[in-house]
Every structure is written in C-alpha cells, then in structure tokens.
N, C-alpha and C positions, 0 to 999 in steps of 0.2 A: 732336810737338804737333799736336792738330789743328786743323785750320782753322776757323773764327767759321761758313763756310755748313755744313761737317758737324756742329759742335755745335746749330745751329738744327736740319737735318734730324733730329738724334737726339732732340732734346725733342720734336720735331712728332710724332715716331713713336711714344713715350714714351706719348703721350697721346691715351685713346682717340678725342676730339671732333676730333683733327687728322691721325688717325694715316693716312686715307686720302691726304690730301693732303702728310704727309709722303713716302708712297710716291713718291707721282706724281712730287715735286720731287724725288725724290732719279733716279728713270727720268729724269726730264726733264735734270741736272743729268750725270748720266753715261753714260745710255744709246749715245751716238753714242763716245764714246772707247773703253766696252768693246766693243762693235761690232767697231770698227775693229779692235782688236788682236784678237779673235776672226777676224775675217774674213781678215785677214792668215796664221794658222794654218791653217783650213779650206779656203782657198778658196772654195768653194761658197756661195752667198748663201743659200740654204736652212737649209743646215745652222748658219751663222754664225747667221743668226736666231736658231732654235731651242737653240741655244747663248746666247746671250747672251740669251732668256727665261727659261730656267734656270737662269742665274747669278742672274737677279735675282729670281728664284722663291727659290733657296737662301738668299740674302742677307736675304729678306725671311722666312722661317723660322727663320731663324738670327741673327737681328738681336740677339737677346738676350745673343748669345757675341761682338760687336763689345768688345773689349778697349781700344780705343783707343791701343793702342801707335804705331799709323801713324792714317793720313787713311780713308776711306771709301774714295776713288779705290784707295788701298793694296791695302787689305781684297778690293772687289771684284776688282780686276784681278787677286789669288789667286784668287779664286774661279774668275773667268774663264781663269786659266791651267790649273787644275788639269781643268775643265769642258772643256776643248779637248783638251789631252791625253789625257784619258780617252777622248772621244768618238773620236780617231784610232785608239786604240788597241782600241776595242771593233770598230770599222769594220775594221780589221784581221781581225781574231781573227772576228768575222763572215763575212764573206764571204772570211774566206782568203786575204787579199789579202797576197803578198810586199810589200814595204816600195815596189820599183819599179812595181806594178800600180797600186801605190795614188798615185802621183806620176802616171804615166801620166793614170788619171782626172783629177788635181786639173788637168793639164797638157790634156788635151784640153775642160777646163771653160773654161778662161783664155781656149782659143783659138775657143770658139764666145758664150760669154757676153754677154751684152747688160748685163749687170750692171760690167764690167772696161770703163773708159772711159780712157783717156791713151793717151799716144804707145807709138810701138815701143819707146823707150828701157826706157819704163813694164814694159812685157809679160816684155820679156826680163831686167828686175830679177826681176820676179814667177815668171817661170820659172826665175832661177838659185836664186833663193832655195827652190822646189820639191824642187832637190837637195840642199839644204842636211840635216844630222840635224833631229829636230823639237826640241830645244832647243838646241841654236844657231842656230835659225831665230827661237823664242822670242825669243831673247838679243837676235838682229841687231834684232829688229822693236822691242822695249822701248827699246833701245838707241838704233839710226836712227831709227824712224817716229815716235816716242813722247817721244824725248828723255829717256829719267827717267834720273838718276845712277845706281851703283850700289851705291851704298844703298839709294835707293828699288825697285832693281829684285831685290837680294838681299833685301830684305821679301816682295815677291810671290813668289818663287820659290822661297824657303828654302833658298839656295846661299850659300856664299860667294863675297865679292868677288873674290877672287882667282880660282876657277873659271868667275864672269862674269867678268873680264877676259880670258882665256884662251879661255871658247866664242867671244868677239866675235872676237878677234884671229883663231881660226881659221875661223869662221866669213866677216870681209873677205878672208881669204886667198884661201877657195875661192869667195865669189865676184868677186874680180877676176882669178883663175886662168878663171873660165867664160865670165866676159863677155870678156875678151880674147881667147878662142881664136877668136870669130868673126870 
C-alpha cells in the first residue's frame, strides 16, 4: 500500500501546474535517507552526492513506470541501490582497481575526511564494514542503519528473504570477527 504523502507527491507530479513542486517535495521528503544509504556504500561524499542526484535524476525520468507495488521511499532506494552498485563497479573496471585497492581508497578517505564526524567506535564500524562484500554491506546497512524489514528490503534489492537473512547473518559474523580482533 502506499502511503497518503506518496499518493499527494504522485498527483502533484501528475500535474503539469504542480509538478515542479511536486519534485522539490518529493527531494525534500527523501533526499537525506537516500543520501545516507548511498553514502554508507561509497564512502566518499563526492561521489555519494553525485550519486544520490542521479537517482533522483532517474526517478524523476522514469516517474511514469512508479507501479506502486511498494512506497516511493521503496522505489527510490532501488534506484539508489542499483545507482551505487553500478557506480562501484564502473570505478572498478576504470581504473583497474582490485576489489582491495579500492577499499584501501575508501579507507584512507575515512581516515582524512572532514566529512566522517563520531567517535572511534564510529570509524572502525565504518572500516569493518569496508571489508565487508558490497552486498552484504548493502544488506548490513538496510538492515542496521535503516531499519527496514525484510520485506521492505527484498523489494529494493530483488533478493529473497531468505538470501537477506543469510548476507546479514554473515555479514554480523564478519564484522564481529573484525572488531574483536583488536
């Protein structure tokens, strides 16, 4: 079912005299949660950016294929999942980077950034989770930072539950295996 504010955003957008202002409410309404779960994946605040304008660059092209099976938040944060992943993966295959070169970067980003503010605790979450695969990082962060069940999180991902139950499980393992070793 969706929610009473995404059925207002979708008429607002629907209609050409509101449809600017539907944008804007719908940015305004999720812009800082897709962020976040983007920026959780990348790292880099740069690229989290330009990432999460392109989701909603997409979202707002593609507006017309919103099915309504799930909520808006649903909808986008596929977008935002699939828009992250890609971009890992082209950053990769770019610049050649082995899987380790590329954690290296995201890890020497962590540790100069003016953008990464909390405690040490904070840091070395954010560097276990570096190690982590990039979808059982997905998983852990929908899961922990996010809260969504996993229903809501087998919608964005197009997994089954039981494969999210599974990355998570392995995913706490390894990192309570990483943060314990120090």
């Amino acid at each position: 079912m969706i929610p009473l504010q995404d059925l207002e955003l979708l008429e607002m957008i629907q209609q050409p005299k509101s449809k600017e202002k539907g944008y804007r409410l719908l940015i305004e309404a999720y812009q800082k949660r897709v962020y976040g779960l983007v920026r959780k994946m990348v790292i880099i605040h740069e690229d989290a950016d330009d990432i999460t304008q392109n989701t909603f660059i997409k979202a707002f092209k593609n507006i017309h294929q919103f099915n309504g099976n799930s909520g808006l938040f649903t909808w986008l944060y596929r977008i935002a999942t699939n828009e992250s992943l890609n971009f890992l993966e082209k950053k990769k295959r770019r610049f050649f980077l082995s899987i380790d070169d590329h954690h290296e970067t995201m890890t020497q980003y962590l540790g100069r950034s003016n953008h990464i503010t909390g405690d040490e605790i904070e840091k070395k979450l954010l560097h276990a989770l570096l190690k982590l695969p990039e979808k059982q990082r997905l998983v852990f962060n929908l899961k922990y930072f996010e809260d969504l069940s996993y229903d809501e999180m087998s919608k964005i991902t197009d997994t089954s539950i039981g494969a999210l139950k599974a990355s998570y499980h392995h995913a706490v393992k390894k990192l309570e295996k990483e943060l314990t070793v120090e």
